[in-house]
C-alpha positions as CSV (number, residue, x, y, z in Angstrom):
1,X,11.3,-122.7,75.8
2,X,14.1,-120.6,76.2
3,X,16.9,-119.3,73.8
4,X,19.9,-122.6,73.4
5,X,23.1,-122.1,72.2
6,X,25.1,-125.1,70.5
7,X,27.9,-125.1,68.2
8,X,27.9,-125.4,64.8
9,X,31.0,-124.9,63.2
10,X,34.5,-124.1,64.6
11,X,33.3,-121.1,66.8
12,X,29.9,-120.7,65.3
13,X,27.3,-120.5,67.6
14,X,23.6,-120.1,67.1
15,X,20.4,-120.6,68.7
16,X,16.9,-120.9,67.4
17,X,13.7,-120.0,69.2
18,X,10.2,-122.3,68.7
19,X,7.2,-120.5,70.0
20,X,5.1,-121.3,73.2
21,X,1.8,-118.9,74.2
22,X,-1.6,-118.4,73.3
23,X,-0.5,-116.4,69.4
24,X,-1.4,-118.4,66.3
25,X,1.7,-116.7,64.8
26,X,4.6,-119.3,63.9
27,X,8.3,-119.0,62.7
28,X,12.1,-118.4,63.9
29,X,14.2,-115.8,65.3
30,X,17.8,-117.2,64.9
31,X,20.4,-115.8,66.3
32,X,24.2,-117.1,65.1
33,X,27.8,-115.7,65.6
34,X,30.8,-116.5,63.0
35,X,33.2,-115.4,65.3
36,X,33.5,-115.4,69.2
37,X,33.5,-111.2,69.4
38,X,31.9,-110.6,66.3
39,X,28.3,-109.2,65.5
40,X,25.3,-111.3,66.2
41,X,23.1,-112.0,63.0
42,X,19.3,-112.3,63.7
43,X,17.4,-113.8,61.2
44,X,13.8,-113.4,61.4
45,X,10.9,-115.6,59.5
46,X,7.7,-114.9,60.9
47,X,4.8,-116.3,59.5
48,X,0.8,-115.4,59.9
49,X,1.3,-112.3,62.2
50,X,-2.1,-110.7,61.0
51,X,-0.9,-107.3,61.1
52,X,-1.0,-107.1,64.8
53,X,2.3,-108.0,65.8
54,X,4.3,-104.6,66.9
55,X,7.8,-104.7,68.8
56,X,10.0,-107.7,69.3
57,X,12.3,-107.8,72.3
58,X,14.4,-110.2,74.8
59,X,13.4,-109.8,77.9
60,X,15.2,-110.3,81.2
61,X,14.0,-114.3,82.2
62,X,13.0,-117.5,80.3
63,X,9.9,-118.8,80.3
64,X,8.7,-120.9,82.8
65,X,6.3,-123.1,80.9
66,X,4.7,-124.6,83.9
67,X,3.5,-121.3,85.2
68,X,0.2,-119.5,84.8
69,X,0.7,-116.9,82.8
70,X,4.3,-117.6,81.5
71,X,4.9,-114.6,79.0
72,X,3.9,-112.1,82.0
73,X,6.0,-109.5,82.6
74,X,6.3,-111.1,86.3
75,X,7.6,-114.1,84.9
76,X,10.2,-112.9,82.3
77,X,10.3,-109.0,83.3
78,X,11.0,-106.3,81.1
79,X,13.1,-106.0,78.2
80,X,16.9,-107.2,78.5
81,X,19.0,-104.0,79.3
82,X,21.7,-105.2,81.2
83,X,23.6,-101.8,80.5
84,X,20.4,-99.6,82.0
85,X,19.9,-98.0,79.0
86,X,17.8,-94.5,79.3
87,X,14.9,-95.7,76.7
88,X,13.6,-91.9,76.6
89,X,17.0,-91.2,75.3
90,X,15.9,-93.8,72.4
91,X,15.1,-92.5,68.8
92,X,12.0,-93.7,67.4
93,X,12.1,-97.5,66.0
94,X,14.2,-97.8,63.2
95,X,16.0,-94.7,63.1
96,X,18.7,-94.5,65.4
97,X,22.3,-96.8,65.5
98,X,22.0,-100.5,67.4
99,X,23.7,-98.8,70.9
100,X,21.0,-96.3,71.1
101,X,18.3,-99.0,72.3
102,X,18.3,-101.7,74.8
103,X,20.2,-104.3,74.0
104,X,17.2,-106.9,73.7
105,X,15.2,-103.8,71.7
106,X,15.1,-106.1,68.6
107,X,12.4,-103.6,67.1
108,X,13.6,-100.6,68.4
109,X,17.2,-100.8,66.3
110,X,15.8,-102.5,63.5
111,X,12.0,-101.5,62.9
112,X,8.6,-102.9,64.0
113,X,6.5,-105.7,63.1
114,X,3.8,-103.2,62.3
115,X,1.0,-103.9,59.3
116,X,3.4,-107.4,58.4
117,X,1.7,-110.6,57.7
118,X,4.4,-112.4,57.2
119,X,7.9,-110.8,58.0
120,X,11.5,-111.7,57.1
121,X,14.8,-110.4,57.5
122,X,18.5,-110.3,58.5
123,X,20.6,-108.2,60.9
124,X,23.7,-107.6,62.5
125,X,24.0,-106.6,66.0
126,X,27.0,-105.6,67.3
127,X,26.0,-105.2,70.8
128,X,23.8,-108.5,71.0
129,X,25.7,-110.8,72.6
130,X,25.3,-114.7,72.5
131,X,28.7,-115.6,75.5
132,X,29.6,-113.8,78.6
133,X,27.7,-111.3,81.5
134,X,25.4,-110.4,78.7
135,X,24.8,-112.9,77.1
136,X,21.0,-113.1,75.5
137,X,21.1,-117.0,75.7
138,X,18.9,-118.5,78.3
139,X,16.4,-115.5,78.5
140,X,13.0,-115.3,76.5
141,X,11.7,-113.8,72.9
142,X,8.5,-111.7,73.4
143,X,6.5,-110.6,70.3
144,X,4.0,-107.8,71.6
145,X,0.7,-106.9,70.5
146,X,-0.1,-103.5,68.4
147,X,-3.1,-102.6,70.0
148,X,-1.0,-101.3,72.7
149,X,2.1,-99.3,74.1
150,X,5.1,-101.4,73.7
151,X,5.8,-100.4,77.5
152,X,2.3,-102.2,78.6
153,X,1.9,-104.5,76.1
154,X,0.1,-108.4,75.7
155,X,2.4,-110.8,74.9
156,X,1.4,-112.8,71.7
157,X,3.8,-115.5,72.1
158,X,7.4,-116.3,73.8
159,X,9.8,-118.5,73.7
């Protein structure tokens, strides 16, 4: 499935993810707006990760269910960096300020999935945004594997 956006309350606008792949993992990454310019809040409720969920990211397309392999990166590309972000310029996940990553780099401004079972939390992106050129809406939700280099890594599950 893809990322839908619908309106909830006088310019409120979210969208909630459900999970499609291979991954046992379940949960929601929901992404809302309270205002039409303001910062995107992602909430994140992930459940039975197993400690081998790493990095989170949009990526470029949505998911094309009917496909082979639907969470390769020839079906939904790389990460969603509309602004051609230098990721060597990056800090290290966690560290840096939201406009130092991609903007889909869920993990890279917030923190990793690393060693989490289960895994909740909230943020506000400024930079994320749900309306427009850049919107994240309509793309896909990849939650990679820790076994390997978030670069090269096996999807566990998309939406």
């Amino acid at each position: 499935m893809f990322l839908e956006v619908s309106e909830f309350f006088l310019e409120v606008l979210s969208s909630v993810c459900t999970w499609f792949g291979p991954g046992v993992s379940d949960g929601q990454v929901g992404f809302s707006r309270a205002v039409p310019q303001g910062p995107t809040t992602i909430n994140v409720s992930l459940m039975s990760l197993n400690s081998i969920a790493s990095g989170y990211h949009v990526h470029v397309l949505p998911l094309n269910p009917g496909s082979a392999e639907p969470c390769s990166n020839a079906n939904i590309q790389g990460h969603f960096n509309p602004l051609a972000w230098n990721v060597s310029q990056s800090p290290p996940p966690g560290v840096g300020t939201v406009d130092q990553y991609e903007m889909g780099d869920i993990s890279g401004k917030f923190g990793t999935l690393n060693d989490q079972n289960n895994f909740e939390a909230v943020y506000m992106d400024p930079d994320m945004s749900m309306t427009g050129p850049y919107s994240i809406v309509g793309r896909s939700l990849v939650v990679h594997n820790c076994n390997y280099n978030i670069l090269r890594s096996i999807k566990l599950f998309c939406t």
